[in-house]
C-alpha positions in Angstrom: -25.2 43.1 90.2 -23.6 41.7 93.1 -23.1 42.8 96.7 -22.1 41.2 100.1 -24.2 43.1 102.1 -27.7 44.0 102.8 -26.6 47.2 103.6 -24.7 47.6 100.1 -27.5 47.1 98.1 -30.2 48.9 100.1 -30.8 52.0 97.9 -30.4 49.4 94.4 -33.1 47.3 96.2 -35.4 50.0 96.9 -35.8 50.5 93.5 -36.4 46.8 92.3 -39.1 44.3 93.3 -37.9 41.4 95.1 -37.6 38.2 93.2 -39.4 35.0 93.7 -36.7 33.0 92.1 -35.7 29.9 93.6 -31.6 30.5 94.8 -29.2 29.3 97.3 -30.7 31.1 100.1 -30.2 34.7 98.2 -31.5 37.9 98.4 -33.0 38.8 95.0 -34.0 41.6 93.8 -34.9 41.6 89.8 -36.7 44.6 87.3 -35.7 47.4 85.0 -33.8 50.2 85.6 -33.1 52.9 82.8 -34.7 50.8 80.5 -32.3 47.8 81.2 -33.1 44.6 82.8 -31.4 44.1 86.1 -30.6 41.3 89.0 -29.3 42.3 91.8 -28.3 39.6 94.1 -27.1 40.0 97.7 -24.4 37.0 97.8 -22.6 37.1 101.6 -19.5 37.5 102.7 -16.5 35.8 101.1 -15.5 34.5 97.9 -17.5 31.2 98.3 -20.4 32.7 98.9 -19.7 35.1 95.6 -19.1 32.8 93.4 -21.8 30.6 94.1 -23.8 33.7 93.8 -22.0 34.4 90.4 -22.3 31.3 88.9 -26.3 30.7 89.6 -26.7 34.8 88.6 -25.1 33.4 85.6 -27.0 30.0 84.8 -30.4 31.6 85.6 -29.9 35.0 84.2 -27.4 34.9 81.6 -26.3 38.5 82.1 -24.6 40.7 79.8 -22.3 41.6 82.7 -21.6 40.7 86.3 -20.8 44.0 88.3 -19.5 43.4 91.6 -19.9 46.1 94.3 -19.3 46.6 98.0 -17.3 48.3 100.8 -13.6 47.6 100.8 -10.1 48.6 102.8 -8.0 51.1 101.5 -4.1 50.8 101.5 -3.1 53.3 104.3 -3.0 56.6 102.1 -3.9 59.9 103.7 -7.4 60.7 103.4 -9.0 57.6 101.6 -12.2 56.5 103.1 -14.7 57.3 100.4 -12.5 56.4 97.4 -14.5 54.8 94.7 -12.6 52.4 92.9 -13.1 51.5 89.7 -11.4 47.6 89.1 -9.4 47.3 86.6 -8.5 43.2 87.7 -8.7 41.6 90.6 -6.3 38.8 92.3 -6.7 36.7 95.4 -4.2 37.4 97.9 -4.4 34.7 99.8 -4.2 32.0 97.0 -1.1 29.8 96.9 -0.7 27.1 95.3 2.8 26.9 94.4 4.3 24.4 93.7 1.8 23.6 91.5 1.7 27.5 90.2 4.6 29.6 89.7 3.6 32.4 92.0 1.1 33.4 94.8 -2.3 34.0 93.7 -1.8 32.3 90.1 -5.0 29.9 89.6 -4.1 26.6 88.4 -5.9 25.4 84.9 -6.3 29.4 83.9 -2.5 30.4 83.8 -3.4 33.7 85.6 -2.4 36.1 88.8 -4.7 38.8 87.8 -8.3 38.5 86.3 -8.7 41.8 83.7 -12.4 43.2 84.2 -13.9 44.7 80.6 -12.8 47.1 79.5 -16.0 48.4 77.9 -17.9 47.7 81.3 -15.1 49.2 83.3 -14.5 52.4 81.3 -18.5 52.8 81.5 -18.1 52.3 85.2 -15.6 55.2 85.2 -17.6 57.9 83.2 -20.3 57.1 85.6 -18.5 57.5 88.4 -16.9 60.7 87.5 -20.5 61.9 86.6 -21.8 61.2 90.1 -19.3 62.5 92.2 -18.4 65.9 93.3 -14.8 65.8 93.5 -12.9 63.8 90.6 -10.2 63.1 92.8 -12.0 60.4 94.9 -12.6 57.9 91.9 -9.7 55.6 91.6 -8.8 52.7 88.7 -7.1 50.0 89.7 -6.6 46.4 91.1 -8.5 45.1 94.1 -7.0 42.5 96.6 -9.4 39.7 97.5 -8.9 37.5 100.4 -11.3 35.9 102.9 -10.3 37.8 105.9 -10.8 41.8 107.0 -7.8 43.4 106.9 -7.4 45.3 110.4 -3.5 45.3 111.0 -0.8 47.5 108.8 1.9 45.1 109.1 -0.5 42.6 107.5 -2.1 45.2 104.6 1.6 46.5 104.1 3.0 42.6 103.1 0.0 41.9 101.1 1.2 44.9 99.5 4.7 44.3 98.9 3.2 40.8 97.4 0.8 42.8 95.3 2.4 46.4 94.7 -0.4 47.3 92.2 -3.6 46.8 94.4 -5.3 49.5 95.0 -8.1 48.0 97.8 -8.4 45.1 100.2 -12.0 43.3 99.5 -14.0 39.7 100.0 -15.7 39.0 97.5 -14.1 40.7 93.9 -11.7 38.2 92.7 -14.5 35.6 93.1 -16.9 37.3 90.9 -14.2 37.8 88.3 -13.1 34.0 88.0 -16.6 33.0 87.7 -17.3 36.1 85.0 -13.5 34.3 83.0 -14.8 30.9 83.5 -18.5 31.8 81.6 -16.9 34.0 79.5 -19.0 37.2 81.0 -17.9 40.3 81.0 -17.3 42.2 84.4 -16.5 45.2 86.5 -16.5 46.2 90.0 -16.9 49.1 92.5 -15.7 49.6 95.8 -16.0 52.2 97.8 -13.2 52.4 100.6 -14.7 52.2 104.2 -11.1 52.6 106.0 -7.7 52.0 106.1 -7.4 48.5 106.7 -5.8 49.2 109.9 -6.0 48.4 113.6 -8.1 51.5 113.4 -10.9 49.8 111.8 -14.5 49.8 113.5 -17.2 47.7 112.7 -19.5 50.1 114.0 -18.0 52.9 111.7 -17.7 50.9 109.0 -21.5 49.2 108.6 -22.4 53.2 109.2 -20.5 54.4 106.1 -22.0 51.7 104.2 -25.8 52.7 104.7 -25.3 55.8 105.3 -23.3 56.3 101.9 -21.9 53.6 100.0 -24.9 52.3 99.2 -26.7 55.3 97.7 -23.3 56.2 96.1 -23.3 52.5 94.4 -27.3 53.5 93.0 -26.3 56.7 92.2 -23.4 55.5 89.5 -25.4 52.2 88.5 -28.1 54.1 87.4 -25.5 56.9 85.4 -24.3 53.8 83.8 -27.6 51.5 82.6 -28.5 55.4 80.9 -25.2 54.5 78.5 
C-alpha cells in the first residue's frame, strides 16, 4: 500500500511495525494483517515521488498488488467531501506530449490515455468499501485525474474537466502508481477519499484535519475489510 501522507497512513501504521528496510528515504511500515502480508510505504507528494516509491515497493517486495490511497479533490458536485472513490483508471492530466502522442495525457512507448486498475483488486476494493460505510451513496467508481499541482481554482478543475469528462477526482500521486503497476505487470487499485471541492474554497488547514481525523481511519477500515477476502 501506498500513501502520500503521514497523516494518510496513520491508523494502517498503527497497526504495522515499522520496517528496517533500506529505501529512498521512505516511511516503512511492513507485517500481516488479516492473515496477509503487507507493506505500506509512505511515498510524498507527487507522481515522482510515487513512482519511485512504486517501483522500489515492487523490486523489494514483489507484491501481489499495489493499492494506492490518499486524499483527493472532488469535481464541484454538491455535497462531496467524504466521497470514497473507488478507481477504475487513472490518467495524468497534465501530460502532453503531442506531437509525439496523439492526445493529452497519452504516454509515449505504452499507446495509452488511461491506465485500467484490476478489476479483481478494484471490485474487491468496492465490496469493502460498501461494507465499511454507512451510507452507500458516498462510494463512488471511477477515473482519477493525476497532476502535480493542488487543484484550488474552478475555472482550472472545470477545463481539466472538459479535457477529461470521465474523471471523477483530482489527485497527486494515482496515475503514478498505475504506470509503474503496467510497466511491472502488477496489478492495482486505488482509494481516495475526497477532502474538497478543488476550489478557491480549499483550506489546508481543513483539509490535513479531514485526513487524520477521518480519511485515514476510513482507508484502515476498508483495507482491512478487503485483506479478510
Amino acid at each position: 500500500m501506498l500513501a502520500a501522507l503521514d497523516i494518510e497512513a496513520a491508523t494502517l501504521a498503527s497497526n504495522l511495525p515499522r520496517s528496517d528496510a533500506t529505501s529512498p528515504n521512505l516511511s516503512i511500515w511492513e507485517g500481516v494483517l488479516e492473515s496477509e502480508p503487507v507493506v505500506l510505504a509512505v511515498t510524498g507528494v507527487g507522481k515522482v515521488a510515487a513512482a519511485m516509491a512504486a517501483q522500489f515497493v515492487c523490486d523489494a517486495h514483489r507484491p501481489q498488488a499495489l493499492i494506492s490511497v490518499g486524499l483527493a479533490g472532488g469535481i464541484g458536485e454538491p455535497g462531496e467531501r467524504g466521497r470514497l472513490i473507488v478507481a477504475t483508471g487513472a490518467v495524468q492530466h497534465d501530460f502532453d506530449a503531442r506531437p509525439l502522442t496523439n492526445k493529452k495525457g497519452e504516454v509515449p512507448g505504452l499507446g495509452v490515455t488511461t491506465l485500467h486498475s484490476d478489476h479483481v483488486v478494484t471490485e474487491r476494493l468496492r465490496i469493502a468499501a460498501l461494507t465499511v460505510v454507512e451510507r452507500a451513496q458516498i462510494v463512488v467508481s471511477g477515473m482519477v485525474l493525476t497532476g502535480d499541482q493542488i487543484v484550488t481554482s474552478r475555472d482550472v478543475r472545470d477545463r481539466l474537466l472538459k479535457d477529461f469528462p470521465d474523471g471523477t477526482c483530482f489527485d497527486m500521486e494515482t496515475a503514478a502508481v498505475a504506470q509503474v503497476a503496467h510497466q511491472n505487470q502488477v496489478p492495482w487499485g486505488a482509494l481516495r477519499i475526497t477532502s474538497d471541492s478543488a476550489d478557491e474554497n480549499f483550506n489546508l488547514h481543513e483539509v490535513l484535519g479531514f485526513g487524520a481525523d477521518s480519511a485515514a481511519e476510513l482507508f484502515d477500515r476498508v483495507i482491512v475489510r478487503y485483506l479478510r477476502g
